[in-house]
N, C-alpha and C positions, 0 to 999 in steps of 0.2 A: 331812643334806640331800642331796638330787641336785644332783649338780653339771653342768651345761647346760656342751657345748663354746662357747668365746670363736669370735666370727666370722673374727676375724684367724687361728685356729688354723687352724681348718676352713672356710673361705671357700666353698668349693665344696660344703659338704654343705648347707650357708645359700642358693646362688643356685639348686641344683637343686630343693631342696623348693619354694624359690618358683615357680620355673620348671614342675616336675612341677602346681603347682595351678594356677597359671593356662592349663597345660593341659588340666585337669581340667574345669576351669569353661567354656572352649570346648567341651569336647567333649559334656556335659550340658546345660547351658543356653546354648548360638550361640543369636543374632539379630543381626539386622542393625542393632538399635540400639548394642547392644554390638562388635561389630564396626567403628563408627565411634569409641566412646566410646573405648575401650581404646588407640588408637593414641594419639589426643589426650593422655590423661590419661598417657601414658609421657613423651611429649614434655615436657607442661607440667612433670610433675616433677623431669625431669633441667632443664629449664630453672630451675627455681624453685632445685631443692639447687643447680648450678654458680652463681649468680646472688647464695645467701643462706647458700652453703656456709660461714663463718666463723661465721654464727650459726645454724648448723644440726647442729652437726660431734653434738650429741647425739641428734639424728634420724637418725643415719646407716642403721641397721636399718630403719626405715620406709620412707623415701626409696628404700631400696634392695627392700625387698620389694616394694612396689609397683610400680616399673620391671621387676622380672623376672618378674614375676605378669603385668602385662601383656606384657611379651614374649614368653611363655609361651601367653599367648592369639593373640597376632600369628602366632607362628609354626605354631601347629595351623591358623589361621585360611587362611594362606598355603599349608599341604600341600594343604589340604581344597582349593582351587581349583584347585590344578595339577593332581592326582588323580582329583580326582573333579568334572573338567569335564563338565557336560551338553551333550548331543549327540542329537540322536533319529537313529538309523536309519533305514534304508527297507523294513529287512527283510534285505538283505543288509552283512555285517561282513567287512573285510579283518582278519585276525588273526598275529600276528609271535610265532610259540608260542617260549615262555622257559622252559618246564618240562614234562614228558609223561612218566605212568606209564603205561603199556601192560597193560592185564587184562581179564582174560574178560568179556565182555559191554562194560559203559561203562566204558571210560576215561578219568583228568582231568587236566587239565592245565591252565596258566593260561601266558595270552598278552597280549602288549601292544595292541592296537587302533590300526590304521594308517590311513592316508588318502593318497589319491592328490594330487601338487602340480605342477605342469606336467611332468603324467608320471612321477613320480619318488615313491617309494612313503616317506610318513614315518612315523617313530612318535611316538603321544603318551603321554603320560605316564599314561593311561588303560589300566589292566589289567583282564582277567575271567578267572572261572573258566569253564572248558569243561569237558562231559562228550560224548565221539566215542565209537561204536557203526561200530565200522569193521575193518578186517578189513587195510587199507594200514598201512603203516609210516609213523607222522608220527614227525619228528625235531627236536631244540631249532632253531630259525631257522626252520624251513619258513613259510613265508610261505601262507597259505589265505585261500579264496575263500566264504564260508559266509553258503546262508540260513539266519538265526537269529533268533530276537526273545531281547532282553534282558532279564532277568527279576532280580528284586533278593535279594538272599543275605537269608531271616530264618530265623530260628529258628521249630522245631517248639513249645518251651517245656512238651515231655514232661516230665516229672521224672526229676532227675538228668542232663538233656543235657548237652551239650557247648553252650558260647556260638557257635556257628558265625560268628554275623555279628561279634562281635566279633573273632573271630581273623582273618578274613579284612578285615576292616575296618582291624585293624593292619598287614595288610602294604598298605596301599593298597585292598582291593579291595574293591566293596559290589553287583557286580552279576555274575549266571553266565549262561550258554546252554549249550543240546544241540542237538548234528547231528548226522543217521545218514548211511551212506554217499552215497546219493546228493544230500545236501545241501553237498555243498563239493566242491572246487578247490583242485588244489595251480598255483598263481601262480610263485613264487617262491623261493629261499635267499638270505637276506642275508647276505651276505658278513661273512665277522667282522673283526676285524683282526689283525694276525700275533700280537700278543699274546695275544688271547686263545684262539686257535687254540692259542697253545702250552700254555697250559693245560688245555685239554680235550683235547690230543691225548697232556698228560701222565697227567690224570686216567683216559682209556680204556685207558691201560699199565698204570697201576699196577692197577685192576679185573682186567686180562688177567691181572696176574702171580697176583694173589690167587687167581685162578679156575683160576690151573694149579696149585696148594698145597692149596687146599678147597675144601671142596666141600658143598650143603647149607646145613645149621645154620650151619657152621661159615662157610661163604662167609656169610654174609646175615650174622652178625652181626661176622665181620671187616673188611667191606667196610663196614659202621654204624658200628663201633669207632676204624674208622683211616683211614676217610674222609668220613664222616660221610652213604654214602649210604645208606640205610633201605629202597629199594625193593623191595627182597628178604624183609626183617621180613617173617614172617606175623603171626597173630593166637597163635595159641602162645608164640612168642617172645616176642612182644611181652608178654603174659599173665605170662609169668616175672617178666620184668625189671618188671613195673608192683607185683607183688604182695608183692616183695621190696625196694620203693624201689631199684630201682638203675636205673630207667629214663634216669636224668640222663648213666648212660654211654654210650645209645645216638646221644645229641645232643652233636657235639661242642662243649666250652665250655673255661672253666678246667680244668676236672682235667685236661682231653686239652695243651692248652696249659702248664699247668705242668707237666707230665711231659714231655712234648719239651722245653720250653727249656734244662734240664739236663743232657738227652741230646745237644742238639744243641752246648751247652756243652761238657758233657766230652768229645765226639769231637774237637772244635777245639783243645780243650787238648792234646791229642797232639803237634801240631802248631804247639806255643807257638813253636817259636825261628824260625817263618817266618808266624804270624800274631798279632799282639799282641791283648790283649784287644778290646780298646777295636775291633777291627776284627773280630773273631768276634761279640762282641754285636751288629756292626750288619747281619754275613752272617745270622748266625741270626735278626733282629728281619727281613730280605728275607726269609728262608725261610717264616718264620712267614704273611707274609703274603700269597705265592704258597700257601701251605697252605690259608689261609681261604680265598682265590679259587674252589681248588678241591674246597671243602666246600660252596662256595653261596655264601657272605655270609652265614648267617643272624645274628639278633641277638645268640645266645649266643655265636657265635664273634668276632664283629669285637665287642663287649666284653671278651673275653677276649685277644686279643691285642691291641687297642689299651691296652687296662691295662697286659698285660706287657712293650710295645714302652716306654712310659711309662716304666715305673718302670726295665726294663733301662738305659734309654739315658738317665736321673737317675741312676741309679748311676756308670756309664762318664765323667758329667759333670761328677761330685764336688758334684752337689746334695745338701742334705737335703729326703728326701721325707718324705710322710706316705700312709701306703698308703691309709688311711680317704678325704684330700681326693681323691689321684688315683683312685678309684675313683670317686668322684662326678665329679669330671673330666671321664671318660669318658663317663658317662651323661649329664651338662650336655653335651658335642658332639655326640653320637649325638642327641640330644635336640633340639637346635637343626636338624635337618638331618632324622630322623625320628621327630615325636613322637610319633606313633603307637605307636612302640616300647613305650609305657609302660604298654600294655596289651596287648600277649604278655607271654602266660604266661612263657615261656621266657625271657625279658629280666627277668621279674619274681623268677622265682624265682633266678638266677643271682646276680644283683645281690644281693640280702638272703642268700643262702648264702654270698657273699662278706663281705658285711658281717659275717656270725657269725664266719667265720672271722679279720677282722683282728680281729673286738674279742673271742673268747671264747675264743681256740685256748690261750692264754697261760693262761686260769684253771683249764679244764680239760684241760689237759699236765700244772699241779702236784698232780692233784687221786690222781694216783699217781706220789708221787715214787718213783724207782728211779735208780741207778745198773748194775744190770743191761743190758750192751747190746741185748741182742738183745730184752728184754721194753720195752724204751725205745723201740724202733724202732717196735714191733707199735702199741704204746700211742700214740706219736706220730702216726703211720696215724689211729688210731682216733679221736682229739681231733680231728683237724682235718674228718672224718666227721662227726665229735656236732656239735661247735661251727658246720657249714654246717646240721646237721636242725634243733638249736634253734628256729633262724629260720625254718625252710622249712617245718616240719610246721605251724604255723598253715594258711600258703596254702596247702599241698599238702592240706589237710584240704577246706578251703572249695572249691577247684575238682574235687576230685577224689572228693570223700566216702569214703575211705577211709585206713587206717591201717595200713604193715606193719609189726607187730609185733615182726619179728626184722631191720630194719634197719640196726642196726648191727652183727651180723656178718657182714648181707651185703655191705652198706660197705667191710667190713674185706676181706674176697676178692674184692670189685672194686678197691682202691685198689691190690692186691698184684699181681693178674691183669692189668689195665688197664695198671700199666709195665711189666708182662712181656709185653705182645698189643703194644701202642704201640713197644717196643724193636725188637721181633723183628719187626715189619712195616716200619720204616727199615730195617731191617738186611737185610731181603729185598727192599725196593728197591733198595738199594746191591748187594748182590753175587749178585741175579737172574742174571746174566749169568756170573757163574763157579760152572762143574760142581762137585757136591758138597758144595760150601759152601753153593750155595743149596737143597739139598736137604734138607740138616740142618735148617737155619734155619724153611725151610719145613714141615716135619716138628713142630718144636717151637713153632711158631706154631697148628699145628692142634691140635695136644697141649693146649696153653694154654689155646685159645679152648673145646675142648672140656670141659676139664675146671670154665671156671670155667662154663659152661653147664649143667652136671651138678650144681655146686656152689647154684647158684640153683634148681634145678627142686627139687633136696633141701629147699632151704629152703620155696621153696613147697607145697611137698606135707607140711609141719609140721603138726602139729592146731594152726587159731587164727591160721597164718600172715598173715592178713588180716582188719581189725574193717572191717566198712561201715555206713553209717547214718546217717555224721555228716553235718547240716544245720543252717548255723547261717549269721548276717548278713554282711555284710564290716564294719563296725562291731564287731563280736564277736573276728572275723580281727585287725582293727586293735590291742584292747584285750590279747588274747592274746598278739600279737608282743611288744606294751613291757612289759607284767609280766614275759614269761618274758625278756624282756634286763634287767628288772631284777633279776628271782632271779638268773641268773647272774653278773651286772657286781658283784655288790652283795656287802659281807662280811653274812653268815649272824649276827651279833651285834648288827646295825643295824636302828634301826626300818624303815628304808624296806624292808630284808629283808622284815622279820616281814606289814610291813603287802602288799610285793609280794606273798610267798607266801600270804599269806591269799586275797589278793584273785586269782589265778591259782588255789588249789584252788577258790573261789566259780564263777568263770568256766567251771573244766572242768566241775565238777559241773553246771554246767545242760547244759555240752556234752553229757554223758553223758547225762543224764535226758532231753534231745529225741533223743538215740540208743536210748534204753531206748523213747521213743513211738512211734520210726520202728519199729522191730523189733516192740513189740504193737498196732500198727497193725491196723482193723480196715475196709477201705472196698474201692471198688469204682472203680477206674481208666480211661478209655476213651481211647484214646489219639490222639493229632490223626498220622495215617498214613494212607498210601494207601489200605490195607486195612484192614475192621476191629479190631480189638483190644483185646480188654477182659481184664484182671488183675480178680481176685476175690481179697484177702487178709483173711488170718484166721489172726492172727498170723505163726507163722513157715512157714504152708504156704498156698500158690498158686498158686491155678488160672489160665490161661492159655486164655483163649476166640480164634480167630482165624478170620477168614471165609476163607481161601486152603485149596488143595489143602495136602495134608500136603509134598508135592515143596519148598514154596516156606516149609519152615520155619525154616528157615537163616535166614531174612530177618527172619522173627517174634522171634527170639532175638536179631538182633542189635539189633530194637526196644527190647527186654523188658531190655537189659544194662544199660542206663541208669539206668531203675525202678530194677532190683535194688540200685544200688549206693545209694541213697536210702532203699530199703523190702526189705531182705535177708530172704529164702526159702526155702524148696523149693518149685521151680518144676512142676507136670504141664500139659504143652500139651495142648489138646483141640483140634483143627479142629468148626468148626460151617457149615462151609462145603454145604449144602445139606441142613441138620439144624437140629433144635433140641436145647438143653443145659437140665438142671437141678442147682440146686446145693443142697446144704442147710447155714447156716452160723447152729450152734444151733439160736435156735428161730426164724430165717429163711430163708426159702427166696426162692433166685434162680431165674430162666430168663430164656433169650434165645430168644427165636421168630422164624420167619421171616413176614415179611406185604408187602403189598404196598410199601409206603414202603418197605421194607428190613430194620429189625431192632428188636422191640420186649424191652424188658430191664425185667422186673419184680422188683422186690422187694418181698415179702408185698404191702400194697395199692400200692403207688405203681408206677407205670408209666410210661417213656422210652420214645418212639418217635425209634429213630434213623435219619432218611433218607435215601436214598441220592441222591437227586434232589428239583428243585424242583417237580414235581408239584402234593403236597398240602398245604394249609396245614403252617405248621409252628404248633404251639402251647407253650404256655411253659414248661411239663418236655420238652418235644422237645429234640432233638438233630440236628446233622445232619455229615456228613461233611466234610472238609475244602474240597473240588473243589467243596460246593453253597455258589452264593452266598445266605449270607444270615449275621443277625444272630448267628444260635442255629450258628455253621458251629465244628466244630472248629481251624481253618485260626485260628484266633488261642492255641491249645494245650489241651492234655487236660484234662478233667472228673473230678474226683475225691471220690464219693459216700459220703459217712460211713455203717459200719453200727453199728449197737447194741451 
């Protein structure tokens, strides 16, 4: 039999699930009937259980799931107003910029939405994304003066996108503008306050120091690795680290945080007979959290150090914990304050790699016993790698549609590389300032970062280093995660084994077989973009039709990279941009012509007219572009044409 945790155990993995669903359920089905019903129905039943509690004490689990389900719904109900208060503009927005990457042509950035109050310039809790076509230096506070209209974050709904509006939708945000240069005014700099001046004036040293050590690769991925800023990542790099799963390094979370707290550990211990433990753990649990400061806040990281300030400072207390509830702990406060949380990715996948690891590191650590130390070490490494993928390759399957196949050895030269980049980056901030010492350091900080940069492009460039194709439900994701925790949790002699595993190779096998449809896939794709764009596949080779000069095909590819990780290929780009194309696929023949509407796409007898404007009727195999209003408009996501 499975045996279900007791709630008294685990309290907290009990109040979060309810918690996480009555999140859930605001956030899918809000209405204002339910938005009255929910508070009610919290009250009455903490009223009813305090009231009938003696003769209720066996309903405790109901009583109780039902008050945090709806509380669950209270509190998404409660962000969503502060948040995302409506407000109509007039056309022009004061804007309080909190973030700004600087790049060639548009640049983005996202800022709080301010208002003027007898004079005196407020912000509300109301953020957007900006994209500025500007040529001045905007900097985090600057205060702007911007005509703009508001426009609301959705998704293309290409295949294989990225969810746009839900990631921006979890950090608060549901609406963006664009201004070019002569559309705004610099107003103003809010003033910070001394605090946090001092961490951004720490954060701009330590950048400095990096930048006098390396340079390059090597800068953009040290300055990711050990401070968690990415602005530097190109698409190369970033390509590495994605194709190899070791992307999670680039985002600082646990691994980055439980590799300092022992560093910062052991250096205090030098210095036992002038600071007692009990007072290094609570220097280090302050460091840790001036460190998150100046990485951002993002989710991964203030989960990962409020977990390990938790369990540090229950040890120091002579509590017994339980790593399982305090990990749900975490996410129940985080949670109550931003539920949104619960759908970034990055919150998502952090959280359940943790979970692998308190429940599966122990099964497989024994699964090679050794007494050999130094094979004990590699292998200890490499369990607590396996034991966070277990859990995370469901999800990392369903959002990402791919699979790196040599994962965990590249795991294995990030967990080794990563304490040795993470060391040697404290240790060049501490003796920056003294000649030669910080020279070494710095030296062998570049040596690191480059060699395990080397050590991943190798693995990437592997025959197979990457399967794409996978397409499958979040239902599926769901079913996937508990089989595969129950093949692992479970002895291999027990039915629930026999029946988990059965029931997980059923599962993969359909995965595989909709990966085997994606891959002989035979259809004709038109994509909701600015410009036209049409994929023509036939099986594992595809053509690529696209209305732009050839200059602007950079832009076409980074359309097309989506597609591909859904419907994998050889890609040939054709411009059709003041031509027509013929294709022949078997014994069907396509073209696309040019006409007055814009672009007609024949296959054998059937014939799409796609237009570019509202001109001319549209009729019921028409097509039109995203920018035309109408019914038949791409602008609600791409058309995808089955051939024979």
């Amino acid at each position: 039999m499975i045996k279900f945790p007791s709630f008294h155990r685990f309290p907290f993995a009990f109040l979060s699930c309810f918690l996480m669903l009555g999140i859930i359920l605001n956030f899918f089905y809000a209405s204002k009937e339910l938005s009255i019903l929910f508070p009610i129905l919290a009250i009455s039943t903490a009223i009813i259980f305090i009231i009938l509690r003696k003769h209720l004490q066996r309903y405790f689990i109901i009583f109780t799931s039902i008050s945090f389900i709806c509380l669950g719904y209270i509190a998404l109900e409660n962000y969503n107003y502060i948040h995302f208060e409506e407000k109509k503009s007039d056309g022009v927005l004061i804007l309080r910029v909190d973030e700004y990457q600087k790049k060639e042509g548009w640049s983005k950035g996202v800022a709080q939405i301010c208002h003027l109050e007898d004079n005196k310039l407020k912000a509300s809790k109301k953020r957007v994304v900006f994209y500025a076509e500007t040529k001045q230096a905007i900097n985090k506070y600057d205060v702007l003066q911007v005509a703009t209209t508001l426009f609301p974050i959705e998704n293309k709904n290409n295949p294989g996108d990225f969810d746009l509006q839900l990631f921006w939708k979890s950090k608060g945000i549901k609406e963006m503008c664009f201004f070019q240069e002569a559309d705004f005014q610099f107003l103003d700099k809010v003033p910070n306050n001394t605090f946090y001046d001092f961490i951004t004036d720490l954060n701009v040293l330590f950048i400095s120091i990096l930048d006098t050590y390396l340079d390059g690769e090597e800068l953009a991925i040290g300055t990711a690795l050990i401070l968690g800023d990415k602005s530097l990542i190109d698409s190369e790099i970033r390509n590495a680290f994605t194709a190899t799963g070791a992307m999670h390094a680039l985002a600082v979370s646990g691994l980055h945080v439980g590799i300092m707290l022992p560093i910062f550990l052991g250096f205090f211990k030098l210095f036992g007979k002038y600071i007692k433990r009990k007072q290094a753990v609570i220097i280090v649990v302050g460091i840790l959290w001036i460190y998150a400061l100046m990485t951002g806040f993002s989710p991964s990281v203030i989960r990962a150090v409020f977990m390990f300030s938790v369990l540090a400072l229950a040890q120091i207390m002579g509590r017994n914990y339980n790593p399982i509830n305090t990990l749900f702990f975490t996410a129940f406060v985080l949670l109550i304050f931003q539920p949104l949380y619960l759908f970034d990715i990055g919150f998502q996948l952090s959280y359940i790699a943790m979970l692998g690891i308190f429940t599966f590191n122990k099964q497989v650590t024994n699964w090679v016993p050794t007494k050999n130390k130094i094979i004990k070490f590699f292998w200890e490494g490499t369990a607590v790698g396996l034991s966070a993928q277990f859990m995370t390759v469901p999800l990392s399957l369903y959002y990402f549609h791919q699979f790196p196949n040599y994962f965990a050895v590249a795991n294995l030269g990030i967990m080794l590389f990563s304490g040795v980049i993470l060391g040697g980056g404290i240790a060049l901030f501490a003796f920056s300032f003294v000649p030669i010492i910080n020279t070494v350091i710095g030296f062998g900080l570049f040596v690191s970062i480059y060699l395990m940069y080397q050590f991943l492009v190798w693995i990437e460039q592997l025959p197979g280093a990457v399967a794409y194709g996978f397409t499958f439900s979040f239902l599926t994701t769901c079913l996937l995660t508990y089989v595969l925790f129950l093949v692992v949790n479970q002895l291999p002699r027990t039915k629930i084994w026999k029946v988990s595993a059965a029931s997980f190779l059923l599962i993969l096998g359909l995965i595989v077989y909709q990966r085997y449809e994606n891959l002989q896939a035979k259809h004709i794709c038109i994509f909701n973009n600015n410009q036209l764009v049409i994929t023509v596949k036939n099986k594992s080779d595809i053509v690529c039709f696209y209305d732009t000069p050839v200059e602007k095909l950079d832009k076409v590819k980074f359309t097309v990279s989506s597609y591909l990780k859904n419907y994998p290929g050889e890609v040939k780009y054709v411009s059709i941009h003041k031509k027509n194309a013929n294709l022949k696929i078997d014994n069907q023949n396509v073209s696309i012509s040019k006409s007055n509407q814009g672009r007609i796409l024949e296959i054998d007898s059937m014939k799409y007219t796609i237009h570019y404007s509202n001109k001319n009727q549209i009729s019921k195999n028409d097509l039109a572009m995203p920018w035309v209003e109408n019914k038949k408009s791409l602008s609600s996501g791409s058309k995808i044409i089955e051939l024979k």
